[in-house]
Structures are given as C-alpha cells and as structure tokens.
N, C-alpha and C positions, 0 to 999 in steps of 0.2 A: 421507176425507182424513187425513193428516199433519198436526198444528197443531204448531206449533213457536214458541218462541222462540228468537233467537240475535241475537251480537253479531256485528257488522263495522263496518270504518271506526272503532273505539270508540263504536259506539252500539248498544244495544238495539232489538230490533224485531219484530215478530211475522212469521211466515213460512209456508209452505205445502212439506211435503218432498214432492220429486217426483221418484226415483230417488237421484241421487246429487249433485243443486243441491236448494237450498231458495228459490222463489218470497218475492219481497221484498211483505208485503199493506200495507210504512209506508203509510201516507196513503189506504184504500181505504177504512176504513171510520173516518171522523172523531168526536176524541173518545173512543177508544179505546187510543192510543197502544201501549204493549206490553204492554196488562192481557188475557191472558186470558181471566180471569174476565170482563171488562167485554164481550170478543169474544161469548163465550157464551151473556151476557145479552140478545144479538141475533142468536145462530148462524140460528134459523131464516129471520129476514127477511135477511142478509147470505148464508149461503151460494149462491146463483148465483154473485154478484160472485166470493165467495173460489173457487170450480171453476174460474170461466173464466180466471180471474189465469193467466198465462204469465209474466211481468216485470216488474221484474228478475230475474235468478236467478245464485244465487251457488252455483259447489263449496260443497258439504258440507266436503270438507276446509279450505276455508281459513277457516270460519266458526267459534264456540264456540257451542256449543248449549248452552243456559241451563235452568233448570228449568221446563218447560211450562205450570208456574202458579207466581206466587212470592206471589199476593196472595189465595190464599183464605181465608174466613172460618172454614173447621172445616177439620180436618184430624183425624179420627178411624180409629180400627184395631180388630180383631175381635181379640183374643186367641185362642189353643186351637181354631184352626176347621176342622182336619185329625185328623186323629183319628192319625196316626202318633206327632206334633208334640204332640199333649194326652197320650200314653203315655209318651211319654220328659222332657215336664214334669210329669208325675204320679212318675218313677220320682226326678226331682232336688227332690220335696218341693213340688212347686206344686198346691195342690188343683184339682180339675177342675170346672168350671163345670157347670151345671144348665142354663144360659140362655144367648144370647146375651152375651161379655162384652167389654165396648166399652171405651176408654180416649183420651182425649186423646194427641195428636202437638201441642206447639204450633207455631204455625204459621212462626215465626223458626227451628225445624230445618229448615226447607227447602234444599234444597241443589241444585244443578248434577247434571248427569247421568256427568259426566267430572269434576267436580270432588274436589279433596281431602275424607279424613272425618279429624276427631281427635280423636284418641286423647286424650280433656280431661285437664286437670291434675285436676281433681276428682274422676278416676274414668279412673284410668291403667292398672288391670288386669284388668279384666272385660268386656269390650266386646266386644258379641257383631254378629254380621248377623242378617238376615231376610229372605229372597226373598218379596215377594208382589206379587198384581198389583193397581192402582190403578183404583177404577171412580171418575170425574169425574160430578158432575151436572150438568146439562145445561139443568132447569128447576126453578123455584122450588116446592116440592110440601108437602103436609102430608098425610097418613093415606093414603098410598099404599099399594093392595091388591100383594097378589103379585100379580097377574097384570097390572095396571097398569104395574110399578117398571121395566122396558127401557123405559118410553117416556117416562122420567125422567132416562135416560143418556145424556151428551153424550159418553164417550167411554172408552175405556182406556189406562193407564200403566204402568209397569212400576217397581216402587219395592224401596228397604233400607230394611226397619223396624229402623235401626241401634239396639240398647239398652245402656245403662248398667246391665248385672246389679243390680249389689250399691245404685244407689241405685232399681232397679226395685223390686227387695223390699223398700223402708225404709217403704214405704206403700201399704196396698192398691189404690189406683188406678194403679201402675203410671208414671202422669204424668209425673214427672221423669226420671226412671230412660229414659223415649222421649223426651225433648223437647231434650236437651242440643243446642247450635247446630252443625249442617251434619249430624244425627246423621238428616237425610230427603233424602237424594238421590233423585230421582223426575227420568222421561222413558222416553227421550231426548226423547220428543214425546207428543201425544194423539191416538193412532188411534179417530175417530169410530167411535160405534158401527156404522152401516152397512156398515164393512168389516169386521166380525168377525161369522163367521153362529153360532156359538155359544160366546160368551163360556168357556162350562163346558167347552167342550173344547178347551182349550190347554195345551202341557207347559213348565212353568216349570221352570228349572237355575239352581244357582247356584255359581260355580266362585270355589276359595279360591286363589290361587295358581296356576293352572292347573289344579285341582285340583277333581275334583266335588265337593260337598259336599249336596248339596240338588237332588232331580229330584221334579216329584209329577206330576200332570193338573191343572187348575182345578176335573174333574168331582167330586175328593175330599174339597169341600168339606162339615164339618159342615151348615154353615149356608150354600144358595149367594145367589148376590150380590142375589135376590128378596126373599129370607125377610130377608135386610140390611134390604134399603131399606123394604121395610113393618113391620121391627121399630122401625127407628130415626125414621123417620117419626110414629108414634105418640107419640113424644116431641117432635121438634123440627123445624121447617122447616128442612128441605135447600133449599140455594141454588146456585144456577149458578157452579162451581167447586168446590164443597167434594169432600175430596179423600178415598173408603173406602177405606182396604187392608184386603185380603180375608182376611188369616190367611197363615202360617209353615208350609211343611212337615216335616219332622223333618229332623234331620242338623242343628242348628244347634250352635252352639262350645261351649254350655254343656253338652251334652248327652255333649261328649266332653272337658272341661274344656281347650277351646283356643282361646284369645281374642286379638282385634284385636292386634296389636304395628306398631310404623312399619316399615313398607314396603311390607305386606300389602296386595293388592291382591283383591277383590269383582268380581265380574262375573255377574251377574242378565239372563238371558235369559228371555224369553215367547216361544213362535212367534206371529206377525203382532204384536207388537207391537214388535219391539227388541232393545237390549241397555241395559243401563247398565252404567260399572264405573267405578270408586273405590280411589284409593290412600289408605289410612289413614297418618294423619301424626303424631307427639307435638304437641300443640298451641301453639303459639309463646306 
C-alpha cells in the first residue's frame, strides 16, 4: 500500500494512493485521526480494513499531499553512508567515520512533500540538498539482529536531508546545522514494505533545476538499512514512526560550492517509491 496523508475540503486526513485518486481511510479506524504514527501503531491488526477501503476517493490532483508522518518521535540520519559522498566530504575537510555516524533531524523540520524549503535568515548562504531514502518503523523493537531488522519495517519514503553547512560544522553533532524548520521534506507517501522486494535495489536521482545532480543504487550503501537498525537498536527503542534516512550520494552543492538560492527548485526520485520536489524560498 500507499499511506498517505493529505488535505481537502481544508481538513487533514489520512489516505490510501491508488493510481491517480487517493482512498479517503477518515473514520475507518477510530482514534487515529491523521496520525500516522498512531495508524502504524495498529498497521497489523487494521490493514484488511485499510486493502479493501475503495471510498471515497479523491484525484490526486485536486488534493495536497502532506508529509506522510508529521508526528514522529526520532527522526535520525546516517551521515557518510556512500562511499562516493564520504570521498568528496573527506576532499572538503570532513574526517571520515570509522563507525556508523548518526545525528539528530529534529523532528519540527518536518516538511510537506511539495511544500516550500527556506533559505533561513540564520544561514542565507550555504544550504545544501540530500537525496536519501526514508526506512519508517513499523514496530516497537530493541536489540534487533540483522537478520530480524525487515521485519521491523513498516515502510519506505523518500526524503531531502536539507543542511545548514556552516551551522553543520559549528558542532560536532551536526544537529542544528539538519534541524533548521521545513529544512525535511519527506513523502510524497509511505510505500509499505511489502511492495518493495529489495529495498537495496532502487536508483535514487536528485534533479537541481532540471538538472541532474545526484544518481547512486540503494545497493551502495556503506552501511545497508539492516546493519542500521541493529546498530541503532543496541542503543535505543525504535518506535512505530520513527523516521532512518539512509545516507547522501555524492554530487551534493557543497562538493561543487553551489548552494540553495530562492527559486531553486529540488526534485528527489526513488524507483517504486515517488517523487518529492521543493521550491526553496528567502524565509519571510
């Protein structure tokens, strides 16, 4: 399935894409209203109900598609997880990791899939993209083995690890420098894992302007999305929503000193999952 959220009529609502309309699920599963995460929390015992939903259904074009989770609890990223992308930040002076290296997205960048990104007053000239793909969990887990962690996946996204350069580098964790507000647009929706038969083999692009910027595999993964969840596992219960981007391929703007300016338009594709794209704006 397709999970989605979107607005009509001026209300939010969770949905189901099915071609080219999106299945209206308000009211199917009570107590759940447009959360998500809260959907998740019951995906097992609620999806019949959500398969056989036929109605309402609304064009896709006349709807807004919202961010597919806007209420999760983590929101974490892989730093350096491409080995093209860890060459060309070793060549602009970013030492290379030995280990898995993880960082905070908070979770207020959350953004729209179609939605504006800005270019913030705080950090007007260095603003870079990041094509990666988004693995959602699915169940609540702790010390998950690799060979366990798929059946911990409720799903994949397709996300901009939008960064703030220069307040990136101001402290080693990265934090601020990812967290600035609308700086995570993630969607357009969440393709359940059952429709992707191997996660690891998807070709992700990201187009600047029309303009390639960014093409890898998912297979190119340093670290792939297994060795993830049973690394970060060992640390901390992953919950139903929480949202991994998987790592950056090379070809990003710092790498050729060419950064976000207003107008600029983002455009992140995954095969089977989507598209997202984003006009970057001076921040009002």
């Amino acid at each position: 399935m397709k999970l989605a959220r979107f607005t009509a009529a001026g209300r939010t609502r969770l949905g189901k894409v099915v071609g080219e309309t999106v299945v209206d699920l308000d009211g199917l599963i009570p107590g759940v209203g447009d959360s998500m995460r809260l959907l998740l929390e019951r995906l097992d015992e609620v999806r019949p109900a959500l398969e056989a939903a036929q109605s309402p259904a609304y064009p896709l074009a006349e709807v807004t598609l919202e961010a597919p989770i806007d209420d999760p609890r983590k929101y974490l990223a892989i730093g350096m997880n491409y080995q093209a992308h860890a060459d060309e930040a070793a060549a602009a002076g970013v030492p290379l990791p030995t280990s898995q290296l993880w960082f905070n997205k908070q979770v207020t960048c959350i953004n729209g899939p179609y939605s504006d990104v800005h270019v913030p007053k705080a950090a007007p000239d260095r603003v870079d993209y990041e094509a990666e793909m988004g693995v959602v969990i699915g169940k609540r887990c702790r010390h998950v083995s690799r060979e366990n962690a798929r059946s911990v996946i409720a799903g994949y996204l397709v996300c901009n690890d939008v960064t703030a350069r220069d307040w990136q580098f101001r402290t080693p964790t990265f934090t601020l420098g990812k967290s600035f507000d609308t700086h995570g647009p993630i969607g357009p929706w969440l393709t359940t894992d059952d429709e992707i038969e191997d996660p690891h083999d998807l070709t992700m692009t990201l187009e600047l302007n029309g303009e390639e910027r960014q093409r890898t595999s998912t297979g190119d993964m340093i670290y792939d999305i297994y060795d993830q969840i049973a690394y970060l596992s060992q640390v901390m219960t992953l919950e139903p929503g929480d949202v991994l981007a998987t790592g950056t391929p090379a070809g990003v703007g710092i790498a050729a000193d060419r950064y976000m300016k207003e107008g600029d338009v983002v455009r992140v594709t995954i095969t089977g999952l989507g598209h997202i794209e984003n006009r970057f704006v001076n921040e009002p």
